[in-house]
KOLLO-42620 format. One record per residue (C-alpha): residue in one letter; x negated, y negated, z negated. Coordinates in Angstrom, 3 decimals, always signed. Each point is the difference from the previous one (the first is absolute). Layout:
BEGIN
atom res: a, X: X, Y: Y, Z: Z $
...
END
This chain:
BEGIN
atom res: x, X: -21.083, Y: -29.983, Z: -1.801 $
atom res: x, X: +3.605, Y: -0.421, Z: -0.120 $
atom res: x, X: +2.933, Y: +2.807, Z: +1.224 $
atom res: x, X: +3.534, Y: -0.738, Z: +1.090 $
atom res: x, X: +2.439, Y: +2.298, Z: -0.628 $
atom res: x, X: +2.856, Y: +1.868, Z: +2.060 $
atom res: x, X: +3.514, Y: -0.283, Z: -0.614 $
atom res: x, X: +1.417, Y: +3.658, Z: -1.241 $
atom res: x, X: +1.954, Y: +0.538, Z: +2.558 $
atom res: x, X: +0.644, Y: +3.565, Z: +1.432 $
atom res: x, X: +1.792, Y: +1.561, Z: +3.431 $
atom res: x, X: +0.627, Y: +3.624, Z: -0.826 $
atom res: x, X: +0.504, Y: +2.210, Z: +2.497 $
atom res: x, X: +1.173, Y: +3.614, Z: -0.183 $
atom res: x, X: +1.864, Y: -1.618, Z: -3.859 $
atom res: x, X: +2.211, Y: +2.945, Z: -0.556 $
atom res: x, X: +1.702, Y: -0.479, Z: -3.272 $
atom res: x, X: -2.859, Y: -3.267, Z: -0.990 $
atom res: x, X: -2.041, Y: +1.673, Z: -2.021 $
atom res: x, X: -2.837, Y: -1.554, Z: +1.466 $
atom res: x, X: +1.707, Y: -3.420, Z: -1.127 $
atom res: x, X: +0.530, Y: +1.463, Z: -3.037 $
atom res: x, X: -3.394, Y: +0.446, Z: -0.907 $
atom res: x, X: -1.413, Y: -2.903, Z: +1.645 $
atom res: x, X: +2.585, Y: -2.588, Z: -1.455 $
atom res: x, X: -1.369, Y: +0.335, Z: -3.318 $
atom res: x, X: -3.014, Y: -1.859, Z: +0.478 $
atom res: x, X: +1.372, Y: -2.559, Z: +2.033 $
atom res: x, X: +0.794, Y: +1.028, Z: +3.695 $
atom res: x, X: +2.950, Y: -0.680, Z: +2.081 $
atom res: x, X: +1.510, Y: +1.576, Z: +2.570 $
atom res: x, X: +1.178, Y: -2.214, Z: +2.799 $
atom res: x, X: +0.231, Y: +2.929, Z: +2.359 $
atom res: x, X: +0.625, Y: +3.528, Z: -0.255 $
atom res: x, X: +1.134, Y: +2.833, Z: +2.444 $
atom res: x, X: +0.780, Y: +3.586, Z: +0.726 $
atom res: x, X: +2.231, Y: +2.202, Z: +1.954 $
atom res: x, X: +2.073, Y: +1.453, Z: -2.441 $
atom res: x, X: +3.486, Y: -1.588, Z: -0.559 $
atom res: x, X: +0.194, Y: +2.244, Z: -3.132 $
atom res: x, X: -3.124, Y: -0.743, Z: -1.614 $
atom res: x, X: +0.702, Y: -3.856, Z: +0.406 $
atom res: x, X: +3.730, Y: +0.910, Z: -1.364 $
atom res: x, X: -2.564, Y: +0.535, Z: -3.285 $
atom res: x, X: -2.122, Y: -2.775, Z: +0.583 $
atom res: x, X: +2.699, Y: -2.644, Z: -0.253 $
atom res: x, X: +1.522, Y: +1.733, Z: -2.886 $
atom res: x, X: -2.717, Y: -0.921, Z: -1.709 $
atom res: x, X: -1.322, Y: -3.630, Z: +1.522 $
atom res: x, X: +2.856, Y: -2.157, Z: +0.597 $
atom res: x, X: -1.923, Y: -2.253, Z: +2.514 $
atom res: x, X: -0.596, Y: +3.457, Z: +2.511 $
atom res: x, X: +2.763, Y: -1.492, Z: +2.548 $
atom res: x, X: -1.923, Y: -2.952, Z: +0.822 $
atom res: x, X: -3.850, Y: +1.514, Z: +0.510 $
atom res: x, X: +0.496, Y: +3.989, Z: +1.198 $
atom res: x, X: +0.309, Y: +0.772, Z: +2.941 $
atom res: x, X: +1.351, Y: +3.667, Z: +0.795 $
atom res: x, X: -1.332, Y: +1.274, Z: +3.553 $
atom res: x, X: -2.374, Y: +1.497, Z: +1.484 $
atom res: x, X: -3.094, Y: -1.460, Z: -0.758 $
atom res: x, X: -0.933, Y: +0.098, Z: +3.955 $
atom res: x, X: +3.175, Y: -2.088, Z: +0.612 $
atom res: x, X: -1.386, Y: -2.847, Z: -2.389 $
atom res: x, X: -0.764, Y: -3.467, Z: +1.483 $
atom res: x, X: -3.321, Y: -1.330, Z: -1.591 $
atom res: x, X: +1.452, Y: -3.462, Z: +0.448 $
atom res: x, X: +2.344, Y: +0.944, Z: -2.719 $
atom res: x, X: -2.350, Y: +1.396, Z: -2.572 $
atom res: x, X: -0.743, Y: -3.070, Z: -1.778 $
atom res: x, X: -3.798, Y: -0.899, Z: -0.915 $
atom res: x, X: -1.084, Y: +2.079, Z: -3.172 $
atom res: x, X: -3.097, Y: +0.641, Z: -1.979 $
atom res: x, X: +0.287, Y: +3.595, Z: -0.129 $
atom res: x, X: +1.545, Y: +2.680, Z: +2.337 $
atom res: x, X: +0.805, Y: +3.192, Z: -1.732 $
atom res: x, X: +0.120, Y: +2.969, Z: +1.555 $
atom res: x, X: +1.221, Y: +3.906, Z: -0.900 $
atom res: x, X: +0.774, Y: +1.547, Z: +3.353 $
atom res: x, X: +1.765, Y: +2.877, Z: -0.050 $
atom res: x, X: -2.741, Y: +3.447, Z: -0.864 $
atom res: x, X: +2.449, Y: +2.760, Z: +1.375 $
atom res: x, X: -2.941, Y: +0.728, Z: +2.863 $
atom res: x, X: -2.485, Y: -0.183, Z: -2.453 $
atom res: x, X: +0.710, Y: +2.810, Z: -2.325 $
atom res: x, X: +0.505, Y: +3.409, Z: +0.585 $
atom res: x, X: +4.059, Y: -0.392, Z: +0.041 $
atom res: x, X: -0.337, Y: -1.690, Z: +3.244 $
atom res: x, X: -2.428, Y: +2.150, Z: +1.306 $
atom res: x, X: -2.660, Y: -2.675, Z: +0.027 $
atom res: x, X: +1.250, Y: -1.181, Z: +3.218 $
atom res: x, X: -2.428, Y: -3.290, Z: -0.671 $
atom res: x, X: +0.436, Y: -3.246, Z: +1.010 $
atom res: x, X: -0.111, Y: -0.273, Z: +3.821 $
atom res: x, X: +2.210, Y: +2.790, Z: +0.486 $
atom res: x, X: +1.829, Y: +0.215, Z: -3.397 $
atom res: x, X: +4.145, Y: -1.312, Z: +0.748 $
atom res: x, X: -0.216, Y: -1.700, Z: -3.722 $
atom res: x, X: -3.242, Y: -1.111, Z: -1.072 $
atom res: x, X: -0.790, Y: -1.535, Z: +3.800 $
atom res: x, X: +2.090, Y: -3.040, Z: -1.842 $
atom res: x, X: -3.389, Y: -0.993, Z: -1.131 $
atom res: x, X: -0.731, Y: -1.303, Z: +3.335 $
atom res: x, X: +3.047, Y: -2.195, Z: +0.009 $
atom res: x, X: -1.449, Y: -2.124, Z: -3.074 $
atom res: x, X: -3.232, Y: -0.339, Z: +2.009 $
atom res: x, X: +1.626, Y: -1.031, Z: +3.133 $
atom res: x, X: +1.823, Y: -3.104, Z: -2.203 $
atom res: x, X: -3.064, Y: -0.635, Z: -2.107 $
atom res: x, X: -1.890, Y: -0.863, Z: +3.847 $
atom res: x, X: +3.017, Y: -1.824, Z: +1.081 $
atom res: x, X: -0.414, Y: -2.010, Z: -2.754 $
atom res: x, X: -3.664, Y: -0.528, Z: +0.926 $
atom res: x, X: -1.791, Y: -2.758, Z: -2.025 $
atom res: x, X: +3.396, Y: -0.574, Z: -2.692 $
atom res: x, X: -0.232, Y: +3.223, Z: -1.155 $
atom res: x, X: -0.328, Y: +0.971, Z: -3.400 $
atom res: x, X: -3.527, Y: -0.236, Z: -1.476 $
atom res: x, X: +0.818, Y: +3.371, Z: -1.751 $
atom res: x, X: +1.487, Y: +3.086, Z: +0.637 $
atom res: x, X: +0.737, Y: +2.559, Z: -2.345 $
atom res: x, X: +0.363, Y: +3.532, Z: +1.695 $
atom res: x, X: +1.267, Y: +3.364, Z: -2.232 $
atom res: x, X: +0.277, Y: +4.073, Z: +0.739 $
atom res: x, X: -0.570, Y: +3.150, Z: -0.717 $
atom res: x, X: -2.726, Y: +1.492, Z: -0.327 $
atom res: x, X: +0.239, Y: +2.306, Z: +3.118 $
atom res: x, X: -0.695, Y: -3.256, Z: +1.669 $
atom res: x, X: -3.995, Y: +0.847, Z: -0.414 $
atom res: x, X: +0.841, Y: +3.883, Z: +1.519 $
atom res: x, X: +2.536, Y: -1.148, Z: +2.749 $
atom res: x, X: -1.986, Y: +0.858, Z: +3.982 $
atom res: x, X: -2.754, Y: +0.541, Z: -2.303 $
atom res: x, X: -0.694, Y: -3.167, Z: -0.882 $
atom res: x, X: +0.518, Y: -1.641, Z: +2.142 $
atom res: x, X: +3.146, Y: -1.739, Z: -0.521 $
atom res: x, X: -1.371, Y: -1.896, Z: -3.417 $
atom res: x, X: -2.962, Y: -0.917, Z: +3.087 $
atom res: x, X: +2.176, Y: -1.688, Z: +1.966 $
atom res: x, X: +2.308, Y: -1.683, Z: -2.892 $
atom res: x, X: -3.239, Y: -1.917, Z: -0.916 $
atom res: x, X: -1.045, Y: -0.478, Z: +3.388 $
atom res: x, X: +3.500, Y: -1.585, Z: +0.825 $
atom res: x, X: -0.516, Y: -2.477, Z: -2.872 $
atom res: x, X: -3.304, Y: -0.856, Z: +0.907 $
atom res: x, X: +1.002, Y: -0.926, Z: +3.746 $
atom res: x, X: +2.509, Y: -2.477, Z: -1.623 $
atom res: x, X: -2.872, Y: -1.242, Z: -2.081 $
atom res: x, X: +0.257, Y: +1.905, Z: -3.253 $
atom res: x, X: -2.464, Y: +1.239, Z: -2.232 $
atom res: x, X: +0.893, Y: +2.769, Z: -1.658 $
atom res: x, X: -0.178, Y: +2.025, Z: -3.412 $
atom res: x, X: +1.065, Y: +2.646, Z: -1.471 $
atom res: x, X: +1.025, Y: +2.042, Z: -3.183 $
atom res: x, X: +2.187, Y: +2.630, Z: -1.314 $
atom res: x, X: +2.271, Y: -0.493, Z: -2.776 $
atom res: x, X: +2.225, Y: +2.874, Z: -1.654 $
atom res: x, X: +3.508, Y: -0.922, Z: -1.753 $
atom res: x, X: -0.912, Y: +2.360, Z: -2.449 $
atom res: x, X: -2.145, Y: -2.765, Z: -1.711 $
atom res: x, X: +2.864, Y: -2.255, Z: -0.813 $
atom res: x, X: +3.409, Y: +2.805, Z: -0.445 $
atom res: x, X: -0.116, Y: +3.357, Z: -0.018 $
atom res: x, X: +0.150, Y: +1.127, Z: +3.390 $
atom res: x, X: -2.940, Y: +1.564, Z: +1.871 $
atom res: x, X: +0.510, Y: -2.801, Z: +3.702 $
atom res: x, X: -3.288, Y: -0.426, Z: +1.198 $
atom res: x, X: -0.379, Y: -2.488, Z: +2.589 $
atom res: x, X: -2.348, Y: -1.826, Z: +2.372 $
atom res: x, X: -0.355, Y: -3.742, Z: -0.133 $
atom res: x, X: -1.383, Y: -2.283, Z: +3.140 $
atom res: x, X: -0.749, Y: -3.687, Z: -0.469 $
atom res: x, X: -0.415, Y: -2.206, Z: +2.764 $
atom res: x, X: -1.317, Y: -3.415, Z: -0.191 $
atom res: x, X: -1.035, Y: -2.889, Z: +2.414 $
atom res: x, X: -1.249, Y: -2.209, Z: -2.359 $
atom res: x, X: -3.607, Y: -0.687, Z: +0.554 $
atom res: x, X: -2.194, Y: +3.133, Z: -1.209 $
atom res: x, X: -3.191, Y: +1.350, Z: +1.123 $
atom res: x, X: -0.026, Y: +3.168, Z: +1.567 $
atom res: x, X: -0.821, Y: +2.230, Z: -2.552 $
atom res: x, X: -1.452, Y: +3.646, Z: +0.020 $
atom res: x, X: +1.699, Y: +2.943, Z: -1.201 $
atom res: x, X: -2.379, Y: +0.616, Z: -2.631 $
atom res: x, X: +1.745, Y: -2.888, Z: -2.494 $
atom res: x, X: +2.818, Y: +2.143, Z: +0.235 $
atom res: x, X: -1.236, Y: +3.390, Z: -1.195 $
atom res: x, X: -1.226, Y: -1.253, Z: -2.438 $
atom res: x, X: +4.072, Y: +0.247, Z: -1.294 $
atom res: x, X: +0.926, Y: +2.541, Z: -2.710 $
atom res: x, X: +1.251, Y: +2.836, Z: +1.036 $
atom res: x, X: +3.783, Y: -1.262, Z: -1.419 $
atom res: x, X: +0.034, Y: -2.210, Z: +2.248 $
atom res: x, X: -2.302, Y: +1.901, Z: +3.044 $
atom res: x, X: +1.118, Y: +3.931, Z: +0.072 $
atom res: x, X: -2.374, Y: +1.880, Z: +2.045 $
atom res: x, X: +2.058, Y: +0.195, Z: +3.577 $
atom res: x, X: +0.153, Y: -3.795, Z: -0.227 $
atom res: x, X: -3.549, Y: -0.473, Z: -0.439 $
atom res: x, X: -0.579, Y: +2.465, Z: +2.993 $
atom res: x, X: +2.291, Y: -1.740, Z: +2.080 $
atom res: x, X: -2.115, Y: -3.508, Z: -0.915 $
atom res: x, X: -3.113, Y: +1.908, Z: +0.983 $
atom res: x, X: +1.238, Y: +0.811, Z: +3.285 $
atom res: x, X: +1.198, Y: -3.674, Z: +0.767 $
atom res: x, X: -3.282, Y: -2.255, Z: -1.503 $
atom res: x, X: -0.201, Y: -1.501, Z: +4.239 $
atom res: x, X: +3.642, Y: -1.494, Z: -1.311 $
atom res: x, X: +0.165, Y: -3.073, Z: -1.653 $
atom res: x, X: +0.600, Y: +0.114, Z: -3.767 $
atom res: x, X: -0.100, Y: -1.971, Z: -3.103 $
atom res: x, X: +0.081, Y: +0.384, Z: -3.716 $
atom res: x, X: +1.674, Y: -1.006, Z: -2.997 $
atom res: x, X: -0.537, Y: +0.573, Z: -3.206 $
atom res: x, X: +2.520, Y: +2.025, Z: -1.791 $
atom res: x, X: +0.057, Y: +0.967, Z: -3.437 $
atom res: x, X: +0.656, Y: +3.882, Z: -0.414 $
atom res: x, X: +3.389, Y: +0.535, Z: -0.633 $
atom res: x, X: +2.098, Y: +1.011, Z: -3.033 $
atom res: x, X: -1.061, Y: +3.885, Z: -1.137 $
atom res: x, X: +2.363, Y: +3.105, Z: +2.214 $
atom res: x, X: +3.040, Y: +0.455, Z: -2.704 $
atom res: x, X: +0.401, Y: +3.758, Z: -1.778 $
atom res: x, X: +3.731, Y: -0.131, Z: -0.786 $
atom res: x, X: +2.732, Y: -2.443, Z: -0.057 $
atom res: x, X: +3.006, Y: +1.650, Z: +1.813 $
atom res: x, X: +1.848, Y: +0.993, Z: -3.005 $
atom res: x, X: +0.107, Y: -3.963, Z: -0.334 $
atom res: x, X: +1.438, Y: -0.763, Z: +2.979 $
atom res: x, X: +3.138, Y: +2.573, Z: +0.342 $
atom res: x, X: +3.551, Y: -1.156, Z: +0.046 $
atom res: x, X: +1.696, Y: +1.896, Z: -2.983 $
atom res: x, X: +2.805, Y: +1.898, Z: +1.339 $
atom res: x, X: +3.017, Y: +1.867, Z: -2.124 $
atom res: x, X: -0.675, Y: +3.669, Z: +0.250 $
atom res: x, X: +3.647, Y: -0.072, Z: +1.473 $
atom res: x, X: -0.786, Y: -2.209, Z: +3.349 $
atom res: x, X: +0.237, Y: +1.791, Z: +2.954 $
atom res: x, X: -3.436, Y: -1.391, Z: +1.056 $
atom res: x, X: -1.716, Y: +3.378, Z: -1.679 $
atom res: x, X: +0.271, Y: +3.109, Z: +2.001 $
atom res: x, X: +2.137, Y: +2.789, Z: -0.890 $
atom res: x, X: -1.407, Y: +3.187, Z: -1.595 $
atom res: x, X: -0.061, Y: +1.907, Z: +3.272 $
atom res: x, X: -2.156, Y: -2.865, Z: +1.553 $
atom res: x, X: -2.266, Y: +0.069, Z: -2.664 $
atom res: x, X: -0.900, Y: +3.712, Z: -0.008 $
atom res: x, X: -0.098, Y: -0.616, Z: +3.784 $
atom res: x, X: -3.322, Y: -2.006, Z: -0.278 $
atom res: x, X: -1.707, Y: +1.324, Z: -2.979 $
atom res: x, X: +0.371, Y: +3.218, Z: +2.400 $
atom res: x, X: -1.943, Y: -1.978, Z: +2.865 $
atom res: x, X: -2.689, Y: -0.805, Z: -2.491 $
atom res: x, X: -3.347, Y: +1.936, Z: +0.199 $
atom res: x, X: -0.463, Y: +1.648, Z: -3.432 $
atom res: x, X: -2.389, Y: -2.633, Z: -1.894 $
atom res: x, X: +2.258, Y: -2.607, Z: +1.354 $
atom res: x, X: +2.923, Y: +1.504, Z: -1.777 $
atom res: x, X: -1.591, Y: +0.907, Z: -2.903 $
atom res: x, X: -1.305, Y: -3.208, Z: -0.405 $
atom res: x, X: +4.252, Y: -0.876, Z: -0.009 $
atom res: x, X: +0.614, Y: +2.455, Z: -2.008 $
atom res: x, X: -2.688, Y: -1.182, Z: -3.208 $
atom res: x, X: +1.433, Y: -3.598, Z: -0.013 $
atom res: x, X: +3.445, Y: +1.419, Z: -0.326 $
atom res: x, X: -1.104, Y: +1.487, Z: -3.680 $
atom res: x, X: -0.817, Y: -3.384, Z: -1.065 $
atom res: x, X: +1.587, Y: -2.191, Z: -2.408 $
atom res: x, X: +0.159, Y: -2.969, Z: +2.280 $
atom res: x, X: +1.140, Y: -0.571, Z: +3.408 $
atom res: x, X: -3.162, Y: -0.030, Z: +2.473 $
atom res: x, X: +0.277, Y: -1.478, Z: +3.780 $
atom res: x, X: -1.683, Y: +1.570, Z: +3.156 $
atom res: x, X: +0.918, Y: -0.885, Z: +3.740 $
atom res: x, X: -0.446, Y: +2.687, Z: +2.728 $
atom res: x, X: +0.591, Y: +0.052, Z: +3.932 $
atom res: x, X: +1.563, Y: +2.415, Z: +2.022 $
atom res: x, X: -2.667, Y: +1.699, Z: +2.532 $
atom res: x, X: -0.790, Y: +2.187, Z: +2.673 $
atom res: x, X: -2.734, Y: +2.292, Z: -0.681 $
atom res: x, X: -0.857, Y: +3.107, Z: +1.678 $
atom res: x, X: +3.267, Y: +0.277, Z: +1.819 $
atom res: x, X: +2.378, Y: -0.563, Z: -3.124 $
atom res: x, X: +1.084, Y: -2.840, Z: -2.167 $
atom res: x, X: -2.126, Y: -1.023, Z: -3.588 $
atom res: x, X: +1.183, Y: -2.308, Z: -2.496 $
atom res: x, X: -3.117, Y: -1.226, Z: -1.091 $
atom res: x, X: -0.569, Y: -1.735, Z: -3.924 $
atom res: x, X: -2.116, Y: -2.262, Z: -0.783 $
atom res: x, X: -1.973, Y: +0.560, Z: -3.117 $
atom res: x, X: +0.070, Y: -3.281, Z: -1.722 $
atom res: x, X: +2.446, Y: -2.388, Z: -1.061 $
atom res: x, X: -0.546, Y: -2.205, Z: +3.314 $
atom res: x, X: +1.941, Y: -0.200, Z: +3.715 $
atom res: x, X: -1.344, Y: +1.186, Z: +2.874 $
atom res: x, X: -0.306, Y: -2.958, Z: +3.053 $
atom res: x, X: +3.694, Y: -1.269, Z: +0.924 $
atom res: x, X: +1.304, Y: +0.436, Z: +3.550 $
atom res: x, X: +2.807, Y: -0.427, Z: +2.264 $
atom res: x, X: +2.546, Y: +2.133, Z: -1.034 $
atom res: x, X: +1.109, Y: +0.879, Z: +3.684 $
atom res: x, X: -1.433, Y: +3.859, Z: +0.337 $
atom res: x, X: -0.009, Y: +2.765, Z: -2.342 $
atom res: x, X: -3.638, Y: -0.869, Z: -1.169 $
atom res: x, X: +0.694, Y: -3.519, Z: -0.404 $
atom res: x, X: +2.287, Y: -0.256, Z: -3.598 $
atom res: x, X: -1.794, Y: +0.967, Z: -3.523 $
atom res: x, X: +2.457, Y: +2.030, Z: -2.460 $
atom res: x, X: -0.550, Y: -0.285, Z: -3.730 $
atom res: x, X: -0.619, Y: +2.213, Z: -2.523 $
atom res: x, X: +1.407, Y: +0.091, Z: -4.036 $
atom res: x, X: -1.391, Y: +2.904, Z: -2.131 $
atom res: x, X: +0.073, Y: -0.022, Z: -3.262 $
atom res: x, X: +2.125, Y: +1.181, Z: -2.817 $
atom res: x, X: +0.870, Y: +3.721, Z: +1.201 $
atom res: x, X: +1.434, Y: -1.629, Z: +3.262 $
atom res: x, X: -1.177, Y: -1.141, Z: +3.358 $
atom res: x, X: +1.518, Y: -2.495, Z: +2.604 $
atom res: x, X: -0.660, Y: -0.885, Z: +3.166 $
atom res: x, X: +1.662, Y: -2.901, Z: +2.374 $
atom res: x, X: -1.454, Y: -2.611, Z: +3.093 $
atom res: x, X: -1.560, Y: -3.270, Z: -1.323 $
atom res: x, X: +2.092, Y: -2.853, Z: -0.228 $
atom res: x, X: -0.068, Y: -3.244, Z: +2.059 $
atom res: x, X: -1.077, Y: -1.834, Z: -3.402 $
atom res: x, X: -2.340, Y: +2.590, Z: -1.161 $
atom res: x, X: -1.254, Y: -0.895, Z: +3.670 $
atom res: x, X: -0.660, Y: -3.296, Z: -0.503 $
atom res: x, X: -1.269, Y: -0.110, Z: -3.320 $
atom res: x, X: -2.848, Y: +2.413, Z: +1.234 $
atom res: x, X: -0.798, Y: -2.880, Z: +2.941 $
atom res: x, X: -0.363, Y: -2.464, Z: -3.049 $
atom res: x, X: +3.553, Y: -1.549, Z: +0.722 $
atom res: x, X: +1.660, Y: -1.545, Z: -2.768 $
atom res: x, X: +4.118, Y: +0.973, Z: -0.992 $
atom res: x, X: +1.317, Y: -2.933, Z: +0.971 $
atom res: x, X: -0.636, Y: +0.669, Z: +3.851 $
atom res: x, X: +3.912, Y: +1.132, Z: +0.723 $
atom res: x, X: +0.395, Y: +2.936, Z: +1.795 $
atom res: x, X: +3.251, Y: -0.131, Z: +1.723 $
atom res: x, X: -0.565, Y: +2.388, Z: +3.313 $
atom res: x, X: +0.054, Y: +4.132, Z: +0.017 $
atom res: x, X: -2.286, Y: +2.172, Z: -1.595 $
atom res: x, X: -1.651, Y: +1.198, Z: +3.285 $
atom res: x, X: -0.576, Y: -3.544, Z: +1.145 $
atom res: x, X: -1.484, Y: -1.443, Z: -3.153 $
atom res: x, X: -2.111, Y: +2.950, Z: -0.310 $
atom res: x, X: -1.097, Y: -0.922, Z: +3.460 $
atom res: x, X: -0.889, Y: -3.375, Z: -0.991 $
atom res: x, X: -1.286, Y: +0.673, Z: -3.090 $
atom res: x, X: -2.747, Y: +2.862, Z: +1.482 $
atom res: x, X: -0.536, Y: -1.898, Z: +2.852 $
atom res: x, X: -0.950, Y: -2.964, Z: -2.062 $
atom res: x, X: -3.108, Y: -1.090, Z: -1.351 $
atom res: x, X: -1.199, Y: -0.027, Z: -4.205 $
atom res: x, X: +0.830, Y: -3.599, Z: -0.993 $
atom res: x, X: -3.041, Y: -0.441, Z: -2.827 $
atom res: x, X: -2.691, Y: +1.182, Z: +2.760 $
atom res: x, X: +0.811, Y: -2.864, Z: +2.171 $
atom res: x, X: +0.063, Y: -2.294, Z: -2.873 $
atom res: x, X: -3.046, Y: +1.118, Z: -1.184 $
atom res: x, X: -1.392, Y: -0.306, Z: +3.314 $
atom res: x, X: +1.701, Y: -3.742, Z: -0.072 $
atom res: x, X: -1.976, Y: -0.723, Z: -2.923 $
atom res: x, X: -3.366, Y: +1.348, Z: +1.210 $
atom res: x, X: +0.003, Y: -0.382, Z: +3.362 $
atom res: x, X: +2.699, Y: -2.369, Z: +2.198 $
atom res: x, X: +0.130, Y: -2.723, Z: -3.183 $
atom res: x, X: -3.934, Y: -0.689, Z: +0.334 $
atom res: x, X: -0.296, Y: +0.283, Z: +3.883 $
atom res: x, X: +3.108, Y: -2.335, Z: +0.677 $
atom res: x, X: -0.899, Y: -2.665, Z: -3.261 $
atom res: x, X: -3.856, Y: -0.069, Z: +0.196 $
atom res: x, X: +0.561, Y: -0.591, Z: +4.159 $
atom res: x, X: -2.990, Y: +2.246, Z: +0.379 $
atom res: x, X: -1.033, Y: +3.173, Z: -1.864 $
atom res: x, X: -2.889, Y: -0.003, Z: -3.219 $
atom res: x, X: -2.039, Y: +3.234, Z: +0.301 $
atom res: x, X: -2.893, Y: +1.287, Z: -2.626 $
atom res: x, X: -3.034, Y: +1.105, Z: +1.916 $
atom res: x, X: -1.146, Y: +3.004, Z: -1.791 $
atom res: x, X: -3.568, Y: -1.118, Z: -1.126 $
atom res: x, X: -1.434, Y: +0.918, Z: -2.938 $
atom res: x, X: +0.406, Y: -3.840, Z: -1.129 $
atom res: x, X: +3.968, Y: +0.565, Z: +0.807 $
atom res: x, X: +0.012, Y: -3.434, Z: +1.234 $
atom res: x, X: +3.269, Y: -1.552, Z: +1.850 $
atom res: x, X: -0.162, Y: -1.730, Z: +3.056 $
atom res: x, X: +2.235, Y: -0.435, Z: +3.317 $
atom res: x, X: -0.336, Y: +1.033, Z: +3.406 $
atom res: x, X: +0.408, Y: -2.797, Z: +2.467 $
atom res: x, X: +0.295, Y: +0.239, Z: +3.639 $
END
């Protein structure tokens, strides 16, 4: 039986700063179309891409013609989570102001009726599976499956590939020619790749129509590796907080938290933790991670949003905000990506972004053999572990 392949060809909507492009690129993708909103976050974009002027297209994604978007293999889309997660008051997706936008790649993805792409590659948080209990990851996959999309779906953290804990949902949608396949396939998936609120939220949708994929498990979770990724700085930069500032937060520390500060200042190297500013119980925590990782990156509009670092060690401790490049080196971006713009706004991009080796990895594992075998291979599991494909 013979297979043609699809050209690699991407239209990425919600881009950002292109780190979906980023990751994707590497095993042989193009974007021919990309948009988003934000004048500030394509500002990045083309610092990086020379080509952004002719394919990105900055506006509302509600205000895009279909007839524009030109024909692509895969649409990728990150809508905005703000009314998924608990910062936006899990407003949801019908009544959420920001992550509504969903509906606007839907609405060009039927325009486009039959010359839409064959996949679609859809990524948030994970307070997508809690959002109206549920029911907002219901009708994501029901809204793909009206448009003729199977659908599957895994979780992938960051903190596989760099060391920053970004966990993050992952729904493929195909319309190449599967079989409807039941839900059990799927959880049969390692827990890596299927945490347990995922697999509920599968349970609860079997009526939907799904298929599977073979994945391998991903790389092991990472125990350290953010001493490695820290700009150096001169002890005289103004970047590091005076005393006063200092004293200020160890103050706002519980007592374990500071003491835990306190121990890695007596050593003989320089250690690295990263804590966030919170409110609990009416007053504001600085709260320490205890490992040498980073918490998840996000926006750094809000006075939860930025992550300040911590260096204790020789009799002395020092505390400052992550920088832009410590930002990007966390979402697996490498130094050569300029950044040109203001702190704030490559923070912004930067947190708002997505880990550039999870979607090569899921290049690799899952776009690469869906678009280049022109139908997906599955493994039945029977004790004989024979291979076989599912025809309609």
């Amino acid at each position: 039986m013979e297979y043609s392949s699809f050209p690699l060809t991407v239209a990425e909507y919600f881009a950002g700063i292109g780190l979906v492009r980023m990751g994707l690129q590497s095993y042989g993708w193009k974007v021919i179309f990309a948009n988003d909103i934000s004048k500030k976050k394509f500002e990045m974009y083309k610092a990086f891409f020379p080509d952004a002027e002719a394919h990105y297209v900055t506006a509302d994604i509600f205000d895009i013609d279909p007839t524009v978007v030109p024909l692509t293999t895969l649409a990728t889309c990150s809508f905005p989570c703000i009314d998924l997660s608990l910062a936006g008051n899990m407003h949801g997706m019908i009544n959420g102001n920001h992550s509504s936008a969903f509906w606007g790649f839907i609405k060009i993805l039927k325009q486009q009726g039959d010359s839409a792409p064959p996949l679609v590659l859809v990524e948030n948080v994970p307070g997508w599976l809690y959002s109206n209990k549920g029911m907002d990851f219901r009708i994501t996959v029901q809204a793909l499956n009206e448009l003729g999309y199977a659908c599957d779906v895994f979780a992938v953290d960051a903190l596989r590939f760099t060391p920053q804990s970004r966990l993050r949902i992952f729904l493929v949608g195909t319309r190449l020619p599967v079989s409807y396949t039941t839900i059990e396939l799927i959880l049969t998936r390692p827990k890596s790749l299927l945490p347990d609120q995922l697999k509920k939220n599968i349970i609860a949708n079997e009526d939907l129509r799904w298929f599977y994929n073979e994945i391998p498990e991903p790389p092991p979770l990472r125990t350290s590796g953010l001493s490695e990724i820290v700009e150096t700085l001169e002890d005289s930069d103004d970047r590091w907080w005076p005393d006063a500032e200092v004293k200020r937060h160890l103050a706002m520390m519980k007592e374990t938290h500071r003491q835990r500060v306190e121990q890695l200042a007596q050593g003989q190297q320089f250690a690295y933790r990263t804590f966030f500013r919170r409110r609990r119980d009416g007053q504001q925590r600085a709260e320490v991670r205890d490992d040498d990782l980073s918490g998840c990156l996000r926006t750094a509009i809000g006075g939860s949003g930025k992550q300040f670092l911590i260096r204790a060690g020789k009799g002395s401790i020092r505390m400052r905000a992550m920088t832009p490049r410590e930002y990007a080196r966390l979402q697996g971006v490498p130094d050569e990506y300029p950044i040109t713009v203001n702190g704030v706004q490559a923070l912004t991009g930067f947190g708002d972004a997505v880990c550039v080796p999870v979607i090569s990895w899921i290049a690799e594992h899952v776009l690469n053999p869906l678009a280049e075998n022109g139908r997906p291979l599955y493994r039945w599991q029977l004790p004989t572990a024979q291979m076989f494909l599912f025809d309609k």
